[in-house]
Structures are given as structure tokens and as C-alpha cells.
C-alpha positions as CSV (number, residue, x, y, z in Angstrom):
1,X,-10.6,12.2,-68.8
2,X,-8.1,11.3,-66.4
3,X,-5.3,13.5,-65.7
4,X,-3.0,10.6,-66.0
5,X,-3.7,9.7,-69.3
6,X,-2.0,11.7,-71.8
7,X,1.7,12.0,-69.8
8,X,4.3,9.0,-69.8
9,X,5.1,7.9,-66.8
10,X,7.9,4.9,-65.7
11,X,5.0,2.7,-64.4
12,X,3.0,0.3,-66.2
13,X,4.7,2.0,-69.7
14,X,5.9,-0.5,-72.4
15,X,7.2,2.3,-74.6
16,X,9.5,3.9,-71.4
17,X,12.3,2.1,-70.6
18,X,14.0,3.6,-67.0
19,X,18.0,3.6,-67.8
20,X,20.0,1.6,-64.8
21,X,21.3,3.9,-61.8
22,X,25.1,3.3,-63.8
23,X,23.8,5.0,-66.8
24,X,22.3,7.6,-64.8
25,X,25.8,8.0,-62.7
26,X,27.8,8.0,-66.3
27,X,25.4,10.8,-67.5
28,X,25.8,13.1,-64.5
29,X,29.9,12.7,-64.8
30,X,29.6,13.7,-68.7
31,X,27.6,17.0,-68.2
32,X,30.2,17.6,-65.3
33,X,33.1,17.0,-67.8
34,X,30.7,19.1,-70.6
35,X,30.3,22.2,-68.2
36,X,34.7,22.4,-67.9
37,X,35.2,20.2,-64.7
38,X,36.5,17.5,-63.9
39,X,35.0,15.1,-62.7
40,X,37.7,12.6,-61.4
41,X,38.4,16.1,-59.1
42,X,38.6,14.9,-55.6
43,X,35.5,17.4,-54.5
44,X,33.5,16.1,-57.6
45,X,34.0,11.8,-57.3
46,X,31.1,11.7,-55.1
47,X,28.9,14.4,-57.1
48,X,27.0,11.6,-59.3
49,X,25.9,9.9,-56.7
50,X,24.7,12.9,-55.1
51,X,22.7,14.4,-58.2
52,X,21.3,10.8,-59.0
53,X,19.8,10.5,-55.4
54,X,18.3,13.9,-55.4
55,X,16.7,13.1,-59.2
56,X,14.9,9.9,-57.1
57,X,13.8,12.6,-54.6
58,X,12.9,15.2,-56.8
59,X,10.8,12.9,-59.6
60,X,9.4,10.4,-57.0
61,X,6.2,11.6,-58.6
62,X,6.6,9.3,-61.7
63,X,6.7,6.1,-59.3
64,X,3.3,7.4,-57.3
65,X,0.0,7.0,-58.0
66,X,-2.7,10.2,-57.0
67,X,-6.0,7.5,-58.0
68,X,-4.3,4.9,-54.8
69,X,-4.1,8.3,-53.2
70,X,-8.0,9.7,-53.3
71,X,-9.4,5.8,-53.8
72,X,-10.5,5.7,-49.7
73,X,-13.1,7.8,-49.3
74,X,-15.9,9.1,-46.7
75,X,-19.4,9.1,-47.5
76,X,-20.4,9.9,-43.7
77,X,-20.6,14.3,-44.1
78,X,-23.5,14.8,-42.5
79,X,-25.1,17.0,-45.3
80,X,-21.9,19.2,-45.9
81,X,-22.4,20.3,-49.4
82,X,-19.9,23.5,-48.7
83,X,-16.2,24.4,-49.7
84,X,-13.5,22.3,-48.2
85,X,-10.1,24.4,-48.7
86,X,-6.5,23.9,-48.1
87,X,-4.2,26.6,-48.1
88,X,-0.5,27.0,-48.6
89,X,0.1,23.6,-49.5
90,X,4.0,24.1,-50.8
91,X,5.1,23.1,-54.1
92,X,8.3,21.8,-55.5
93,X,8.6,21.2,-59.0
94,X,10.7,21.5,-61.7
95,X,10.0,23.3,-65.5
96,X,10.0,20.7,-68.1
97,X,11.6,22.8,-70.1
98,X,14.9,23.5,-68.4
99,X,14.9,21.0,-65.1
100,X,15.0,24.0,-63.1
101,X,12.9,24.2,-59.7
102,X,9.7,26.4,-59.7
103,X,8.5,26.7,-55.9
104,X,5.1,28.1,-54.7
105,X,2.2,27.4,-52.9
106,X,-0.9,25.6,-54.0
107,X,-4.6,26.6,-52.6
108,X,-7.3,23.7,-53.4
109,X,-11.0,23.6,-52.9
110,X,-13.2,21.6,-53.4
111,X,-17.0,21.0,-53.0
112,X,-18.2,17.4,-52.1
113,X,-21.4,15.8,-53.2
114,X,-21.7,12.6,-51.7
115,X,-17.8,11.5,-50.6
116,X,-15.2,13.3,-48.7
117,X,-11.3,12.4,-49.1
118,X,-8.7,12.9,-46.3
119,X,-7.2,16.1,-46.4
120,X,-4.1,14.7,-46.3
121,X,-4.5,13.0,-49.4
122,X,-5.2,16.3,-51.2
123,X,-1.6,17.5,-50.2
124,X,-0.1,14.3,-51.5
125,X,-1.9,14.7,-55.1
126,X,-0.2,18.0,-54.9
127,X,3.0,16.5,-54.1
128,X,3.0,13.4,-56.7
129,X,2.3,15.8,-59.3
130,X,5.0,18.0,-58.5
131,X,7.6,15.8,-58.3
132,X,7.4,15.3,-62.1
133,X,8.6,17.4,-65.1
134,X,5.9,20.0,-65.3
135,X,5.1,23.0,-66.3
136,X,2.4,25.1,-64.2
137,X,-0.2,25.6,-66.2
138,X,0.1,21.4,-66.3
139,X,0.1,20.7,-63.2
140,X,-2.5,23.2,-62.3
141,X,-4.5,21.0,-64.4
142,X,-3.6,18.0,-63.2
143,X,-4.4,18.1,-59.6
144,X,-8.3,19.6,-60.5
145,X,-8.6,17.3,-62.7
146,X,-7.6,14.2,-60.5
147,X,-9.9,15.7,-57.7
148,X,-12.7,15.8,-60.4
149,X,-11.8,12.5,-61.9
150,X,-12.4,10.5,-58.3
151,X,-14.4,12.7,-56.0
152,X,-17.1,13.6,-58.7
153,X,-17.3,16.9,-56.5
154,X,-19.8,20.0,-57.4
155,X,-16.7,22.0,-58.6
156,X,-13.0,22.6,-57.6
157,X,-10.7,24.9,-57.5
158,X,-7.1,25.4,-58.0
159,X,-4.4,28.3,-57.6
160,X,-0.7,27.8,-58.0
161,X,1.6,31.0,-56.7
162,X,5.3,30.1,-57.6
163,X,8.6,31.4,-58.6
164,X,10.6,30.1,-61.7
165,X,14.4,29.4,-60.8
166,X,14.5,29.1,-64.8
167,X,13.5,32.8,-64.9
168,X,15.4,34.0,-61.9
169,X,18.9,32.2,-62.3
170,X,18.9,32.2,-66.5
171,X,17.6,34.2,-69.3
172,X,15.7,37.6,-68.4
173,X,17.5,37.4,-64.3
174,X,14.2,38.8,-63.0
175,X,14.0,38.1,-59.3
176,X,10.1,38.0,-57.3
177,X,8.4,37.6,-60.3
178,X,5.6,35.3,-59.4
179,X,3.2,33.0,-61.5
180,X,-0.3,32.8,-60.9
181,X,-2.4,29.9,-63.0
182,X,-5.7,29.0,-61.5
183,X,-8.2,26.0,-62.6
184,X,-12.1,26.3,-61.9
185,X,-14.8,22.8,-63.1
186,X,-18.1,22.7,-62.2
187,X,-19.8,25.2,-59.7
188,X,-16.4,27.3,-59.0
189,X,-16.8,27.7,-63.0
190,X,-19.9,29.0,-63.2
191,X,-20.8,31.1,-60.1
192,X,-18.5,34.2,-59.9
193,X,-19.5,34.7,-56.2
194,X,-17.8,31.3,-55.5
195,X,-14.6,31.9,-57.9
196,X,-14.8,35.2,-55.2
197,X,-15.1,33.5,-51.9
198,X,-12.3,31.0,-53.0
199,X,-9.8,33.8,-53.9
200,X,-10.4,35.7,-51.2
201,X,-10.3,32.9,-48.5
202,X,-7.3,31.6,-50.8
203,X,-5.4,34.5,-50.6
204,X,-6.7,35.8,-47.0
């Protein structure tokens, strides 16, 4: 199944319709006025425009496409059948359930079969996905399963290690408390010696 499939995106959507860059200006100067300001001050005029140009930054994600991403390919590996791993790729993302960043690092593996992708495109997936509403356990699930969608590897691999600013800066205020969600298909799934190696080459 693709990992695209079941989340609305602002591209190709009938049933999404993106508000105007005036709506989105009018909705930042109400929650400014909701929270007790005012935002006619003289430090808050430009504020809007500020916050509406981060939210294209931040959710660029919705307007990207990981398939255009991992659809050029390499079928020239010379009879590599073993683990190809990036580590530390950085995440910046924001939980669904309160728009407040979670920020990590992402370790993905993957084990070709016939094709092998640029790893720069691997990063990007990572990136695109991030830059959406999320949460972790999501998007941990998204970027294996667009790597198993269009590589048709052996197996992959994923690990997200990130912090929750909706944990740190609201509710419980616990500070360093890190979230760890993995995602293993194929032969990462079914060989504990490999789940092994990838953790501890993750993680080394």
C-alpha cells in the first residue's frame, strides 16, 4: 500500500481546499488577539506575515512528492545485496496533535535487490514527510513504507530518536525525554541478527 494513500494532502485533492495567504494572515492576527495581545501593537503588525511564511516552510511536505523523489533509480550495483545505511539524518516535524515541533534524528537502511536510489533522495523522503502534521510512530511508517513501496528492497529499516516540544514546553514539562519508534519489513523483520547489526551500526 502506498504510504501516501490514506493522508490528505493539498495536491491532487478535490475534497481539500488550501485557504488564500489573506485568510491564513487573518487567522494568525485572531489567535494573537485570542492569546491577550494585540495585534495592531507596533512589535506584532508584521507577526502574521512572519508565522504564515514559516507555516510554507515548516509544511512544504504537503506540496512534495517522495515517489518523484525515489522514481530514478540504479540498477548498475555490481552484486551488492548488503545494507545501505544513513545515519543522523535530522528531523523536523511537528505533532499533529498540538503543532508543536518534535526534533530528532532518523537512521534508515535498506537492503537492495536489483535497484539502488541516490542517497540523497533517502534524506529528502525523510524531509517531505516531516514537514507534514505527523505524529512519529506515522511517519516512522511512512518513510519504510515509501522505501518499500518503490525500491522493492529485501527489507528496511527505520529508527526515529526525537524530542517532543509538546511534552517539554506544555503538559507533564519533562525535559530529555526522548522517543524511540522503529519500523522493520522484510529481512530486517525476520532475522534478529540483522534487526542487531542495524541498531548497533545505527546507534554506533
Amino acid at each position: 500500500m502506498d504510504a501516501n494513500a490514506s493522508r490528505p494532502t493539498l495536491v491532487g485533492n478535490d475534497h481539500l481546499s488550501r485557504p488564500t495567504r489573506e485568510e491564513a494572515l487573518a487567522a494568525v492576527r485572531t489567535l494573537i488577539a485570542w492569546s491577550g495581545d494585540n495585534p495592531d501593537r507596533e512589535g506584532l503588525l508584521d507577526t502574521p506575515k512572519r508565522v504564515v511564511d514559516a507555516y510554507g516552510e515548516w509544511f512544504e511536505g504537503y506540496t512534495a512528492d517522495p515517489a518523484k523523489e525515489l522514481s530514478r533509480t540504479f540498477e548498475d550495483v555490481q552484486g551488492y545485496d548488503d545494507m545501505v545505511l544513513l545515519r543522523d539524518i535530522e528531523v523536523e516535524s511537528h505533532c499533529e496533535h498540538h503543532m508543536a515541533p518534535f526534533l530528532g534524528k532518523a537512521y534508515v537502511a535498506y537492503i537492495p535487490t536489483e535497484k539502488v536510489v541516490g542517497i540523497s533522495k533517502i534524506a529528502r523522503v525523510v524531509e517531505i514527510f516531516s514537514k507534514r502534521l505527523q505524529t512519529q510512530e506515522t511517519l516512522t511508517q511512512e518513510i519504510a513504507g515509501s522505501l518499500e513501496d518503490h525500491l522493492s528492497p529485501a527489507g528496511v529499516a527505520v529508527l526515529i530518536d526525537a524530542e517532543h516540544q509538546c511534552m517539554t514546553t506544555r503538559g507533564v514539562h519533562h525535559r530529555h525525554v526522548s522517543t524511540i519508534t522503529t519500523r522493520f519489513t522484510g529481512a530486517f523483520k525476520t532475522d534478529p541478527a540483522l534487526i542487531e547489526r542495524f541498531l548497533k551500526l545505527a546507534k554506533g
